[in-house]
C-alpha positions, 0 to 999 in steps of 0.5 A: 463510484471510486472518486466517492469511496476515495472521498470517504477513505481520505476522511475515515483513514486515508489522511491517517494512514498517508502520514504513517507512511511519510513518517516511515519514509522520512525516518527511512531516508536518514540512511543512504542504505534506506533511501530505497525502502524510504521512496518505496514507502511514500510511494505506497502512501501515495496509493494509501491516499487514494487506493481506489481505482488503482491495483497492486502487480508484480514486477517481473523485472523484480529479483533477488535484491527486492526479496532481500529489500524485502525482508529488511522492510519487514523488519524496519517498518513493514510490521507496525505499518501492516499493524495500522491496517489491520487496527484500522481495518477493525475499526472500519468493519464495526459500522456498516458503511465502513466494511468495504473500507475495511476490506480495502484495508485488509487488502492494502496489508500484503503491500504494507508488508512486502512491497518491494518487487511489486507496481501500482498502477491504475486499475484499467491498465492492470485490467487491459494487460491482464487480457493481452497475456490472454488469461 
């Protein structure tokens, strides 16, 4: 099921969404200082490619310098991006077919935003630690 939602994704907005986040990345990567921001955004395009399947955690190893990153991302290209999914998210909502699209796509915005301090992985490891830690 996912390899078919991931299919309908790359055609209806993946493919779009992906190249937004290689041009922040690319543009982010001119500066030394924003090498981090710009590895961070083509890491999240390759998880707007194919977001089925995979999950967002939080890194517990993450501290004061991603909450720092963090906000300076917000401001260099969190926004506009996070403004792509939610455009994108609408436009997917209006056909039947599209809602669960959507939905996907309203869920991509918190990573879009804040992403540093967080981990993609794919969805049966996050599944597998979750019930170690014993929740």
């Amino acid at each position: 099921m996912k390899t078919i939602l991931n299919v309908i994704w790359l055609v209806l907005c993946g493919f779009w969404m992906f190249l937004g986040y290689m041009l922040a990345g690319v543009l982010l990567c001119i500066t030394i200082i924003g090498i981090p921001f710009g590895l961070a955004a083509f890491r999240i395009g390759i998880y707007a490619l194919w977001p089925f399947g995979h999950t967002v955690v939080d890194r517990r190893d993450a501290g004061a310098p991603s909450c720092v990153g963090n906000v300076l991302w917000l401001i260099l290209a969190g926004w506009w991006l996070a403004l792509g999914h939610i455009t994108t998210g609408i436009a997917l909502c209006i056909t039947i077919i599209g809602i669960p699209l959507g939905i996907a796509n309203f869920k991509m915005i918190p990573i879009s935003l804040l992403p540093l301090g967080k981990e993609i992985v794919p969805t049966d490891q996050a599944y597998a630690a979750y019930t170690y830690q014993g929740r």
